[in-house]
Structure formats: structure tokens, C-alpha cells
C-alpha positions as CSV (number, residue, x, y, z in Angstrom):
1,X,118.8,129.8,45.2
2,X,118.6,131.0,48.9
3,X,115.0,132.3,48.4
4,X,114.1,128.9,47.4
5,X,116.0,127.7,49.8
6,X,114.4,129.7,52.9
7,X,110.9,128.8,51.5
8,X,111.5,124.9,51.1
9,X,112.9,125.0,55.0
10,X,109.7,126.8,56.6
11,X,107.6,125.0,54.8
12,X,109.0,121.7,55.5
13,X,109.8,122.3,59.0
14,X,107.1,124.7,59.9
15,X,104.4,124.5,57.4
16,X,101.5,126.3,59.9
17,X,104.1,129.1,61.5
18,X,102.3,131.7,59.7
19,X,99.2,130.4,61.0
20,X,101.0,130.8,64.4
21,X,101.9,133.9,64.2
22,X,98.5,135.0,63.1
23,X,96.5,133.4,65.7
24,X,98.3,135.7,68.4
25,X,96.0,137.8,71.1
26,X,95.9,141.1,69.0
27,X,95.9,143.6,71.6
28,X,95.0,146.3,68.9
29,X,91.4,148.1,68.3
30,X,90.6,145.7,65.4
31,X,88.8,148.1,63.5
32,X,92.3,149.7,63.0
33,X,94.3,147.2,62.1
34,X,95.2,147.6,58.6
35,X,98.4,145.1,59.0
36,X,97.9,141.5,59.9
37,X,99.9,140.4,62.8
38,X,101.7,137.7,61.0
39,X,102.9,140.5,58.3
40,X,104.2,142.4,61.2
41,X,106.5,139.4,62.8
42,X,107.2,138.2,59.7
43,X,109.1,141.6,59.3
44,X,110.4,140.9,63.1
45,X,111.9,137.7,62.2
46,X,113.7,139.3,59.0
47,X,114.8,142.0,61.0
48,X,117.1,139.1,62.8
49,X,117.4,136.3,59.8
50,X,118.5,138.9,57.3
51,X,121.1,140.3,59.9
52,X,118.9,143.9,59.5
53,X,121.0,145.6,63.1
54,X,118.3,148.1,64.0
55,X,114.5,148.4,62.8
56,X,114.5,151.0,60.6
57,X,116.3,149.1,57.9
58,X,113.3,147.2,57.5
59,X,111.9,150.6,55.6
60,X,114.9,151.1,53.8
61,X,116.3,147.2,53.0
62,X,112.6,145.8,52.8
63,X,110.5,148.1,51.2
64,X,110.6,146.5,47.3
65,X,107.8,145.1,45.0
66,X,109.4,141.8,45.2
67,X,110.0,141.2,48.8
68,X,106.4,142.6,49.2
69,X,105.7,139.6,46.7
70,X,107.5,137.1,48.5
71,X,106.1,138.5,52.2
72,X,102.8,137.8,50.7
73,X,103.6,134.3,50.1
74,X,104.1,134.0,54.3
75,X,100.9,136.2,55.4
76,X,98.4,137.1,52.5
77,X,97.9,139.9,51.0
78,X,99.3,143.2,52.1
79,X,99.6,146.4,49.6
80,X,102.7,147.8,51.5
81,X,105.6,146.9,53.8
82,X,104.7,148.1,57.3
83,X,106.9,150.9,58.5
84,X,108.8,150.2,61.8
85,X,106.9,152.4,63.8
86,X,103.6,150.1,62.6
87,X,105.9,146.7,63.9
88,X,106.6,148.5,67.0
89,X,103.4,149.4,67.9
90,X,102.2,146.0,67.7
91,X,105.1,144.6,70.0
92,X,104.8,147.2,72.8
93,X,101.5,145.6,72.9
94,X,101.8,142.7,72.8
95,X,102.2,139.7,75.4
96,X,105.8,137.8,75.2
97,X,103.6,134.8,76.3
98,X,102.2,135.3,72.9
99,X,105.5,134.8,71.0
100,X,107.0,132.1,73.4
101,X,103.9,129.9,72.3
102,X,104.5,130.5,69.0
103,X,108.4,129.3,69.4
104,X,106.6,126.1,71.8
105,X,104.8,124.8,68.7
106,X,108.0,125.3,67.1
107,X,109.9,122.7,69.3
108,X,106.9,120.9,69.6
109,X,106.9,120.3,65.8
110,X,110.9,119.7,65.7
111,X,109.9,116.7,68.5
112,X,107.0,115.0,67.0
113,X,108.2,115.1,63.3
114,X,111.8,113.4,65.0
115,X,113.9,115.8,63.7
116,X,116.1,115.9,66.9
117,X,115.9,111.9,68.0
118,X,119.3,111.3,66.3
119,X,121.0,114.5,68.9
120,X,119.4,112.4,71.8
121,X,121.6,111.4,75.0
122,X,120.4,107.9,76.3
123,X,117.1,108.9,74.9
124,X,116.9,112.4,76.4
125,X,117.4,115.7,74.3
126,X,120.0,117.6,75.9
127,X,119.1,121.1,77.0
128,X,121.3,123.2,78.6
129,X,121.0,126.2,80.9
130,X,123.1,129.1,81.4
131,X,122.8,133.2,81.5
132,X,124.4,135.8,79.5
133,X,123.8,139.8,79.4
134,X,121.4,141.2,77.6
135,X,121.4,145.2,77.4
136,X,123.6,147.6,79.5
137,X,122.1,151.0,80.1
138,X,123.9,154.4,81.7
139,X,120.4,155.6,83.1
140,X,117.9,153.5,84.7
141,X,115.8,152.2,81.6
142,X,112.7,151.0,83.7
143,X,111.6,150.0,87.3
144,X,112.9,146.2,86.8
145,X,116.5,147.2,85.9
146,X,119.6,145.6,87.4
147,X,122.0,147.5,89.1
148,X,125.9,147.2,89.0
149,X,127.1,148.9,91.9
150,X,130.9,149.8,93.6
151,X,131.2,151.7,96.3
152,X,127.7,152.7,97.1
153,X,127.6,154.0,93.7
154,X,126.1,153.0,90.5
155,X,128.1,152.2,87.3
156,X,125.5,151.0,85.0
157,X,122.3,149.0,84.5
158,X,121.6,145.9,82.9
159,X,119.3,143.3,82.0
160,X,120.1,139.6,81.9
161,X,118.2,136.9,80.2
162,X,118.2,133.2,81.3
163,X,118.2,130.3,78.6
164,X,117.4,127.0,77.8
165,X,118.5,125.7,74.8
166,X,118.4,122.2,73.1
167,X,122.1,121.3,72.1
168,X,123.6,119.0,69.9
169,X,126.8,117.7,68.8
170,X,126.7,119.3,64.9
171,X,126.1,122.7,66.5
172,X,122.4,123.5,67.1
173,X,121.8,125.7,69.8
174,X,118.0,126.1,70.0
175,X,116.2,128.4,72.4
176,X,113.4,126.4,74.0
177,X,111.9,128.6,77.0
178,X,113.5,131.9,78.5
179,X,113.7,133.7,81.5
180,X,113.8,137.4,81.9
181,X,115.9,138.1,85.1
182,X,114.7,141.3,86.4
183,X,113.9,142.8,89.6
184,X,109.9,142.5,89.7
185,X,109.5,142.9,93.6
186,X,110.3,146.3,94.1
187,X,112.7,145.3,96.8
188,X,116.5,146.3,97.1
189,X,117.4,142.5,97.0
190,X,118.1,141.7,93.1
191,X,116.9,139.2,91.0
192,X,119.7,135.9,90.2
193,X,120.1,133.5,87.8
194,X,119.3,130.7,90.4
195,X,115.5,132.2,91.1
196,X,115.2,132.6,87.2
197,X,116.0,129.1,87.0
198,X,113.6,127.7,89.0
199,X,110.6,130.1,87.4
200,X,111.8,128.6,83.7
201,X,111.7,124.8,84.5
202,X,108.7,125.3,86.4
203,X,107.2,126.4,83.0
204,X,109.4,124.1,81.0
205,X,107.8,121.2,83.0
206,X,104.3,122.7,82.0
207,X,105.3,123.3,78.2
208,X,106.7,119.5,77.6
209,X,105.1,117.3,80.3
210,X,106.6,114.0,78.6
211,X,109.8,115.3,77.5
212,X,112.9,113.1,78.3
213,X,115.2,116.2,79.0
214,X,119.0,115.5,80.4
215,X,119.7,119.3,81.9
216,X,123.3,120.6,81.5
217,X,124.9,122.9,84.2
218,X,127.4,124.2,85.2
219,X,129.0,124.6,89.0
220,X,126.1,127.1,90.2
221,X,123.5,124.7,90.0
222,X,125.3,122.5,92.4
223,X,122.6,122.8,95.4
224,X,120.0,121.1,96.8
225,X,117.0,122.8,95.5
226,X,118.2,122.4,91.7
227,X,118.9,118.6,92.5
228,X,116.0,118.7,94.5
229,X,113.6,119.4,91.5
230,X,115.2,117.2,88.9
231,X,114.6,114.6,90.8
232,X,110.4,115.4,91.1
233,X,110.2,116.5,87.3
234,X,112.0,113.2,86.5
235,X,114.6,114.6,84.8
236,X,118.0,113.8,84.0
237,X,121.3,116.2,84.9
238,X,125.3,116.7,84.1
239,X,126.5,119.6,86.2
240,X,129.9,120.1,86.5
241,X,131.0,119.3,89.8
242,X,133.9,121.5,91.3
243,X,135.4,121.2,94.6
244,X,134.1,124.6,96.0
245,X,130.4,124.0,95.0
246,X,130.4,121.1,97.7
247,X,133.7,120.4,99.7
248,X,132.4,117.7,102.2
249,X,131.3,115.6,99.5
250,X,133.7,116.5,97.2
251,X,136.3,115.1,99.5
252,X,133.8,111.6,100.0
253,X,134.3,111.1,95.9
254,X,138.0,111.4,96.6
255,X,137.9,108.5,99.5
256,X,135.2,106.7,97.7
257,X,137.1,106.7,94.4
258,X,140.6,105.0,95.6
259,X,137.9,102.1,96.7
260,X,136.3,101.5,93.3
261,X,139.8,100.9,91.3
262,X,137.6,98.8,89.4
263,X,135.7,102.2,87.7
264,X,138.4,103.0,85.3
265,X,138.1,102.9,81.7
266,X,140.7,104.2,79.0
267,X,140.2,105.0,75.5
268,X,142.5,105.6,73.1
269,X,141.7,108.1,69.4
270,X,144.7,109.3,67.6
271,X,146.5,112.3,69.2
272,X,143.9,111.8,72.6
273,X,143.6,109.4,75.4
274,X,140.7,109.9,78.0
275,X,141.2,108.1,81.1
276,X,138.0,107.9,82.7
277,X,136.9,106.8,86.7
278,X,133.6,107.2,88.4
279,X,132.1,106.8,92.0
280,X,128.5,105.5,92.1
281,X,125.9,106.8,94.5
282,X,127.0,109.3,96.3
283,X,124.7,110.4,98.9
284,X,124.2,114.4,99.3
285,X,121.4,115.5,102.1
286,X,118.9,112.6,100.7
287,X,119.9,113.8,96.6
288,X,121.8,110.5,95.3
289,X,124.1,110.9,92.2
290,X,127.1,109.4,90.5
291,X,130.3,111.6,89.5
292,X,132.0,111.1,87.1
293,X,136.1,112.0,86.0
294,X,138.1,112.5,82.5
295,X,141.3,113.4,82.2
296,X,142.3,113.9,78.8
297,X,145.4,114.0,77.0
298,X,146.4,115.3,73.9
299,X,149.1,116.4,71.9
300,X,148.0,119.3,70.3
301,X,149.3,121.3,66.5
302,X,152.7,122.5,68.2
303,X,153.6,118.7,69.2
304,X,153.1,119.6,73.1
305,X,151.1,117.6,75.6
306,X,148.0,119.2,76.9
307,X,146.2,118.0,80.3
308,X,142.9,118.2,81.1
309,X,140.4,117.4,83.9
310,X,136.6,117.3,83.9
311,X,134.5,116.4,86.7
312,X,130.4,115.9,86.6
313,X,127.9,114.8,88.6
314,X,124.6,112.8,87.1
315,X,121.8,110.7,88.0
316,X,122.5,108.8,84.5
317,X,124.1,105.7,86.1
318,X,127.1,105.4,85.1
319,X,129.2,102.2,83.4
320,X,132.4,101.1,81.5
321,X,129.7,101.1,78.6
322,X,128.0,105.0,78.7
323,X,130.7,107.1,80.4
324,X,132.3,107.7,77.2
325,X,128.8,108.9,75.9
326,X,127.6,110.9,79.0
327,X,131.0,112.6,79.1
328,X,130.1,113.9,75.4
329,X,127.0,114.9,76.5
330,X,128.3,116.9,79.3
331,X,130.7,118.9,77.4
332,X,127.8,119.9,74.9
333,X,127.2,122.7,77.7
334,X,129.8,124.6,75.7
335,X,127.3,125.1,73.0
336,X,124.8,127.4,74.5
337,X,127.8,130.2,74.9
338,X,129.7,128.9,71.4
339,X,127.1,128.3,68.8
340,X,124.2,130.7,71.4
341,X,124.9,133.5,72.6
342,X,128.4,134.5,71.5
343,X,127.0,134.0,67.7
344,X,124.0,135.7,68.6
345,X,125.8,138.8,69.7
346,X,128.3,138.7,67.2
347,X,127.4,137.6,64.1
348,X,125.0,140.0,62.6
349,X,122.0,139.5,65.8
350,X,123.0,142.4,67.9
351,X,121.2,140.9,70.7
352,X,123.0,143.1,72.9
353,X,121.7,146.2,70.6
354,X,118.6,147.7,71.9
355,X,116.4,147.8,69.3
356,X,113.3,149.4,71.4
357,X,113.2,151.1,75.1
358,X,109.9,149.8,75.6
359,X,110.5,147.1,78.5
360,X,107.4,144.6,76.4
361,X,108.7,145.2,73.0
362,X,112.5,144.6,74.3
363,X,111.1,141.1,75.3
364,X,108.9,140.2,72.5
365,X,112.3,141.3,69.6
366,X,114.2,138.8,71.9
367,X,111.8,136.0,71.5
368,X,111.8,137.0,67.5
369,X,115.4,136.8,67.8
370,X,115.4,133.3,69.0
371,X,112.7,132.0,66.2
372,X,114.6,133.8,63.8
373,X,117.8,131.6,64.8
374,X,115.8,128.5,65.0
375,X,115.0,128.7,61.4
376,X,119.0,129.9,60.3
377,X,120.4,127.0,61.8
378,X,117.7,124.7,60.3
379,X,118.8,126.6,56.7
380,X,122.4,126.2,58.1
381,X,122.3,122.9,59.0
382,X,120.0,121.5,56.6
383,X,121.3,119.1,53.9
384,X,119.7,121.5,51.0
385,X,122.8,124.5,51.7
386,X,125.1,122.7,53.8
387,X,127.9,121.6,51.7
388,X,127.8,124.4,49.6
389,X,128.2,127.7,52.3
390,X,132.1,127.5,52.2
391,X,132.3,126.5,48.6
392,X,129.7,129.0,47.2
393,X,129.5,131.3,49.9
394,X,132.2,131.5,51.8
395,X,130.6,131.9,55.0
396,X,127.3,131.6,57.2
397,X,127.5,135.3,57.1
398,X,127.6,135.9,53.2
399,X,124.4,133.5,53.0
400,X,122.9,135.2,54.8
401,X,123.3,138.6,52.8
402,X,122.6,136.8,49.7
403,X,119.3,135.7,51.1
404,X,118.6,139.1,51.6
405,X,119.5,140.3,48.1
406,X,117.7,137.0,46.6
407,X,114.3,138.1,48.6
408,X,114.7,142.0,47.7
409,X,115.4,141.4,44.2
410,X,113.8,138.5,42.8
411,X,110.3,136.7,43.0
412,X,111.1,133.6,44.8
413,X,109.4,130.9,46.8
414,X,106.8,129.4,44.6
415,X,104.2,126.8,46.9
416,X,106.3,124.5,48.1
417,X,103.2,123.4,50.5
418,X,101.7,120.4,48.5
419,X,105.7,119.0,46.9
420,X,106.7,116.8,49.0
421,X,110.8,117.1,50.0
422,X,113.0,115.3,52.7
423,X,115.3,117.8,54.4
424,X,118.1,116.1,56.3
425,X,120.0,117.9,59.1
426,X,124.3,117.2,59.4
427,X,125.1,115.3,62.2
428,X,128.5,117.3,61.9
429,X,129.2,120.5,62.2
């Protein structure tokens, strides 16, 4: 059932990503090349959807007649299962730009075929940003290696990755464009996450010209530069807005808000009442945005009151009618480190495991990575398996593992091409 499954999803989500992954710049003597390319990221994308851990289980999990069979289906003919050396070959040469347009066509498709206009924020998909570790290394692993230092000394070094991902409320957590933070200059002064930043939405801008994107931050993208640039690439922002990001004008929302008693709204739902107030254009070195404030209360399973207290600023204008929407939206930001990178390093991905120590193949297995979790939350969240994982298999995890077995074991995945299907996503998680 998986097999079929995991067929019926790629084909009706991504019926030409074979051809994608084909039509990358082989870097390889072609007179050589005895596997395709598409064969060989095929096996890079099961290495991370069939929750592999390292590469050299794709020899000893992969290499049957019948997932040989059912890899065929994907790429054409092949006689064997490459060995990982063969996959690793190809993705030390290989240019990550390569991959990352492969993953654009992805979200491209996703966009066009509407797939994503129900998750949309006042018309904008919501994308947010944020930075997570990526590998940790005792010895310096190449030239562009951060350092962790204390005392003039060095503990460790490390490599850090910048995402953006397109979130939604029933738990998607797409990766859309990425940013290697890395020290490229061959100075002493490191690489950040706000530099990395502005390389990825300069590219982002580039990739979807005519995107309506609402950005979500959080307190480090509180400067002018950030605000800057949303406003010229006509995009929409939430960042959370704390008190030590930008004290002067943190204290002018705090005057400006006992003179707009009229900006209150409360709403009422069960166990939880969300008072909410909001100040209108508030002017920060030429940047002019609203902020907006929830406190919530809510009794929680023990019977005792809990209080909380958000505070955002936005260029969405902001009403008695949307603040109870934009507020939603803003607290989405919680799904890049939930349902991103916490499953991602957890949950069977290893992303923190370094599956190569070549600086180019490192890159291009975390591009596979994200394609790979594009497609299992599409499988996850598609209407075909989704109310049957608890009741049949008990968890993401276990279908996961039984989509492994199903591909090893049986011949699945007849041409699903030309049949045509209607594949829902939840709107829940």
C-alpha cells in the first residue's frame, strides 16, 4: 500500500521530477557514465525518505531485484543499484545550484497547480526564516569552517545553514531556498546569520519574482536593512518585536498605545481569551510599520491560569477584522524549528550526521534532504495515508519503514502517469 502510495504522490505532485533530476549539468566524462544522474539522486533522496542514517545502507537495504524494479520505474533502465561510492562521486561533483533548481521547479509546481493557496495569509504564502546547526567538527573540516572559540582557544567547528521555508497551519514545513553560512572571505571576521539572510532573499527575489511572500522573523531581523529590503522586494513581514531589538521605539508603541484605546479587540474560544491592541504606523528611520499585541489566557490540563504576551511588528495593516488572522500567522514561525529542523534531526534525517567530508557533496545531501522532506510530508499530509498512520501504522516513523520494506520487497508502482487522481492535503495537523 505505501509503494503505491509513494508512486501516486510523485506522480501527481511531481510528474516531470525525474526529468529534473536528469537534466542536471553532469560534471562527469560522459563516455564513463554508466549510471544516469537521475538513478544516482534517486538513491539520494531514498537515502533521506526511507530514513537510510548513513550511505552505505543504500548497498546493503537497496540492493534487491525489486527495488531495482521499482527504481527503474523513476529513471529507466539500470542493471544494478549504484554503490555509494558511485552516488558520491557524482555529488562531489556536482553544483548545489544544480539541485536547488531542481527543488525551485518543485515549489514552482506546488504554486501554479494551487496546492498551497488554501495555507495563504491575506493572500501571501507564509515563509519563514530562521538558522539551526548543521555539523560540529573537532578538527577544522575545510577552509570555510566556523569557529567556536573561549578563551583564545578553540572548542569545536561548525557549520550553520540558513532556511527559508513555506509554513502552514496543518504542519508543512517546506524548504524553499537555503543559505550556507560559511566563512568564504578568508578573513578572521565570521560569517552571521544576518549576511546569509540578505544573500538568500536576494536570490529568493530572483527565484519567484511574483510571489506574494509574508516573511516570518524573529527579534534579530529587527533592523533597518532587513526592513529596508522588504519594503523594495514588496514584501510582507511579522517579526517579533522585543523591547531590546529597538528601545526608543519600543517605548513610542507604549505612549502611542494608551492613545488608541479604541485598538482593542477580545475574543473569546473555550479555555482561551486573547485580548488583542495594536498601534498603527509607527515611524522607524523612514521604515513605517504597525505592531501588534496578544495577550492570551488560558486555563491549561492542571486547571491553572497561564499568561502570555506576544508582540509583532508588520506592514499588513492592521484592524479589528485581520488581527486575529495576522496573529495566527505570526506564530506559524514556530514551525520551521517544530515540524523543520527538530524533525529533521530527529526523526530518522540525521541532518546533523555527516554523511560525506567533502565540503560540495555535504551541500548537495542537504539539498536532497530537503526534497526528500518535501515529498514525506506531501505522503504525510496527503489525503491518500492521512487518516490511516495512527490507526494502521502507528506512527510517521513506522510508515516510513514500511515503505521501505514495501519498495525492497515487492513490485510496486504500476504507471500511474496517464490515471487521473485528486490528492487532497489536511488543513489539520
Amino acid at each position: 500500500m505505501t509503494g503505491d502510495v509513494f508512486f501516486k504522490t510523485v506522480n501527481h505532485f511531481f510528474p516531470k521530477l525525474s526529468r529534473w533530476l536528469q537534466s542536471v549539468d553532469d560534471p562527469r566524462n560522459e563516455n564513463k557514465i554508466i549510471y544516469e544522474p537521475s538513478h544516482l539522486l534517486w538513491l539520494g533522496i531514498f537515502l533521506f525518505l526511507l530514513r537510510l542514517g548513513s550511505k552505505r545502507k543504500i548497498k546493503y537495504k537497496l540492493a534487491t531485484e525489486n527495488f531495482l524494479e521499482n527504481l527503474n520505474r523513476l529513471t529507466g533502465y539500470s542493471e544494478n543499484i549504484a554503490h555509494h561510492d558511485t552516488v558520491e562521486y557524482l555529488l562531489k561533483k556536482l553544483g548545489p545550484e544544480e539541485i536547488c533548481i531542481v527543488r525551485q521547479k518543485m515549489i514552482n509546481r506546488l504554486i501554479r497547480m494551487k496546492a498551497l493557496d488554501k495555507f495563504r495569509l491575506i493572500d501571501n504564502l507564509t515563509i519563514a526564516v530562521d538558522g539551526t546547526g548543521h555539523l560540529v567538527f573537532k578538527e577544522r573540516h575545510c577552509p570555510h569552517c566556523l569557529t567556536k572559540k573561549k578563551d583564545g582557544k578553540v572548542l569545536y567547528y561548525y557549520h550553520n545553514v540558513l532556511e527559508a521555508k513555506i509554513v502552514a497551519q496543518n504542519g508543512l514545513s517546506l524548504s524553499i531556498e537555503t543559505e550556507f553560512i560559511l566563512n568564504s572571505d578568508g578573513t578572521a571576521k565570521q560569517d552571521c546569520e544576518l549576511k546569509a539572510f540578505y544573500r538568500l532573499a536576494k536570490r529568493l527575489k530572483k527565484k519567484f519574482p511574483q510571489l506574494n511572500i509574508c516573511m516570518l522573523f524573529d527579534g534579530l531581523y529587527m533592523a533597518d536593512p532587513v526592513l529596508n529590503m522588504m519594503d523594495k522586494y514588496n514584501w510582507k513581514y511579522i517579526i517579533v518585536f522585543k523591547e531590546g531589538s529597538m528601545p526608543d521605539t519600543y517605548g513610542e508603541y507604549l505612549s502611542l498605545k494608551s492613545l488608541c484605546p479604541e485598538n482593542i479587540k477580545e475574543i473569546k474560544n473555550n479555555n482561551v481569551i486573547q485580548n488583542y491592541s495594536w498601534v498603527n504606523c509607527i515611524s522607524y528611520r523612514g521604515p513605517v510599520f504597525d505592531v501588534l499585541e496578544c495577550n492570551e489566557s488560558k486555563i491549561n490540563s492542571k486547571g491553572e491560569r497561564e499568561d502570555t504576551r506576544f508582540l509583532w511588528a508588520t506592514n499588513f495593516l492592521i484592524s479589528g477584522s485581520n488581527c486575529k488572522k495576522i496573529a495566527k500567522g505570526a506564530r506559524l514561525r514556530w514551525k520551521i524549528e517544530n515540524e523543520g529542523f527538530n524533525i529533521q534531526k530527529n526523526r530518522g534525517f540525521n541532518l546533523e550526521h555527516p554523511y560525506s567530508q567533502d565540503e560540495t557533496s555535504m551541500k548537495n545531501l542537504y539539498i536532497l534532504l530537503q526534497i526528500a522532506y518535501i515529498i514525506s510530508q506531501l505522503i504525510e499530509k496527503g489525503n491518500l495515508l492521512k487518516d490511516k498512520i495512527q490507526k494502521v501504522f502507528g506512527s510517521v516513523t513506522m510508515l516510513f519503514e514500511q515503505l521501505l520494506e514495501d519498495l525492497r520487497t515487492k513490485s510496486v508502482g504500476a504507471d500511474f502517469s496517464n490515471k487521473p487522481m485528486q490528492i487532497r492535503l489536511s488543513s489539520f495537523p
